[in-house]
N, C-alpha and C positions, 0 to 999 in steps of 0.2 A: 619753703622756709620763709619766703616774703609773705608769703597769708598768714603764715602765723604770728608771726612779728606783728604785724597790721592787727591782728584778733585779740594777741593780747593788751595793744595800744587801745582800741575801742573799749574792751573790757576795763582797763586799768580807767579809761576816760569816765565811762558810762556808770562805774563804781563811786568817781568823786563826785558824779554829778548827783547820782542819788544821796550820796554821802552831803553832799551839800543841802540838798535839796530837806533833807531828813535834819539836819541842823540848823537849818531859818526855822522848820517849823518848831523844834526844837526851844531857839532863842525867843519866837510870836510866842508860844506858850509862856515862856518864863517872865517875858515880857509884863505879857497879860494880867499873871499874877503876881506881875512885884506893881503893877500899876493899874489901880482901880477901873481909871479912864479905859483902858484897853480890853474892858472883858465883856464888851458889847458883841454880839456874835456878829453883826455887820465888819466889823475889823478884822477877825478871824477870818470870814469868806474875804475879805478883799486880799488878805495877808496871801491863802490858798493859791487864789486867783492868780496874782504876784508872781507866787512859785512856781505856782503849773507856766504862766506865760514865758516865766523864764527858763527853763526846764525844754520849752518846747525851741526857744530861741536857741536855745545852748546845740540841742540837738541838732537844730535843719545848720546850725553854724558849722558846729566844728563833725560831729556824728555822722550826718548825712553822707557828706564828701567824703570820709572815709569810709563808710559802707559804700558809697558807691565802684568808690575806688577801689576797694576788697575784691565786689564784684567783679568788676571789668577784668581787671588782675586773674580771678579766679579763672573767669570764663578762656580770658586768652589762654591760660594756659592748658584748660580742656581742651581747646580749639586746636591749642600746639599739640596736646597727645593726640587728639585726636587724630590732625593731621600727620602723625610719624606713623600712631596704628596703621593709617589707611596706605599712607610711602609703603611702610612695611609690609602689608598686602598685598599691593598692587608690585610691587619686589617680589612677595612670594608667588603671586600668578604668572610674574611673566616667568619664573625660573620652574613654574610649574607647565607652562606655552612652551619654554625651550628644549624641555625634555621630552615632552609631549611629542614635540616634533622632529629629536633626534630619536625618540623611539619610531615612528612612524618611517624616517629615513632608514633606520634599519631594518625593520619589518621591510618595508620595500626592496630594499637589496636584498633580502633574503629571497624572496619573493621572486625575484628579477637571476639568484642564483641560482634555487628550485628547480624555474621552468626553464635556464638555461641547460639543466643537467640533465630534466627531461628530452629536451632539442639532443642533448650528447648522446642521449641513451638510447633514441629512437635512432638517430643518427648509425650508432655504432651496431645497432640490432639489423637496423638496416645493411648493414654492410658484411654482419656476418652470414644474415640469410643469403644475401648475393655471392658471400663467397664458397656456402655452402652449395647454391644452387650451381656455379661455375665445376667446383669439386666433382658434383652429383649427374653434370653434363660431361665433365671429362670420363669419368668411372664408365660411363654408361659409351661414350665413340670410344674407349677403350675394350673394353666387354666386346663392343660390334665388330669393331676391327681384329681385335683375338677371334672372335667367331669365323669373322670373313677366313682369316689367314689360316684357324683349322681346316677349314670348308676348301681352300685351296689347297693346300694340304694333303686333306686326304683325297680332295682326286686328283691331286699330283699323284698321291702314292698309287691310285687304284689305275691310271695311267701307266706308271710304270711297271705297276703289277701284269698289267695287261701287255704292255709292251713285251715283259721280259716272257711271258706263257707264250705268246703267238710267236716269236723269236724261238724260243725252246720247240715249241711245234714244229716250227717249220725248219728248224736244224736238225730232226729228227726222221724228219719227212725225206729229206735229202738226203742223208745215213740211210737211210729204208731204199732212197731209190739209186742209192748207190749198189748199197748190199746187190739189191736185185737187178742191176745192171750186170755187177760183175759176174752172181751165175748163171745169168743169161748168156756171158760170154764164155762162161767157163763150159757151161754145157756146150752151147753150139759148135765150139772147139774138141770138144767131146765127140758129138757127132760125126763132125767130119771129120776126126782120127781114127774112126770105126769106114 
């Protein structure tokens, strides 16, 4: 808003000064012709002369310093956006650095939970094969020992089977030599009752 106030003060300046400048030549003309004396064309270029010199005084006087002023004005406050664009940049890089790197910490913990779960998973696979193979060792000195215990078992039973046949034999055997004991006696009693 300051540059433009400054622009239209130059403009409003640099208008009177032409406006001025446009009515000396103006009045040198009028001059010229209300008086004889003055219509020598050497008077004219001096009159010109005059103008332009003062024209140019006028300028580096009052013109100058306010264009320069303009300038400098103008540029600082390029220099001020500039320097907010770039704040504001360098604001949106680091908040673009911060997430950058809260992504990255996540990925990481993820990462760090993954191979944890694999460690759980090897871990627990591990433990079930061992408790399978504990299970699959009992089955098996189960299985043996049932074997052994039929295996005793059955020549328990064939032992006793045998036991009780050779018993039965021989309590028969003794019934037989009893039998024949007794008519061994019966006869011989027989005999010598004859």
């Amino acid at each position: 808003m300051k540059i433009t106030h400054i622009g239209l003060k130059q403009i409003c300046f640099l208008g009177l000064v032409f406006a001025g400048a446009s009515l000396s030549t103006v009045s040198a003309e009028a001059v010229t012709e209300v008086l004889p004396i003055h219509k020598t064309p050497t008077w004219k270029l001096f009159w010109d002369i005059t103008n332009f010199a003062v024209l140019i005084f006028l300028f580096n006087k009052y013109l100058t310093p306010m264009l320069n002023t303009a300038v400098e004005e103008g540029i600082e406050e390029i220099e001020v956006g500039l320097g907010e664009e770039e704040r504001q940049k360098q604001a949106l890089k680091s908040q673009i650095e911060e997430l950058k790197s809260q992504l990255d910490g996540i990925v990481s913990h993820k990462k760090s939970e993954l191979a944890q779960a694999d460690l759980d998973g090897v871990k627990i696979k591990k433990e079930i094969l061992d408790h399978a193979r504990q299970l699959e060792m009992k089955t098996i000195d189960k299985v043996e020992v049932d074997a052994l215990g039929y295996f005793n078992n059955s020549i328990q039973i064939v032992k006793n089977a045998f036991t009780k046949k050779v018993f039965s034999g021989a309590k028969n055997q003794i019934k037989q030599n009893e039998q024949q004991a007794s008519l061994s006696t019966y006869s011989t009693g027989l005999i010598n009752g004859l």
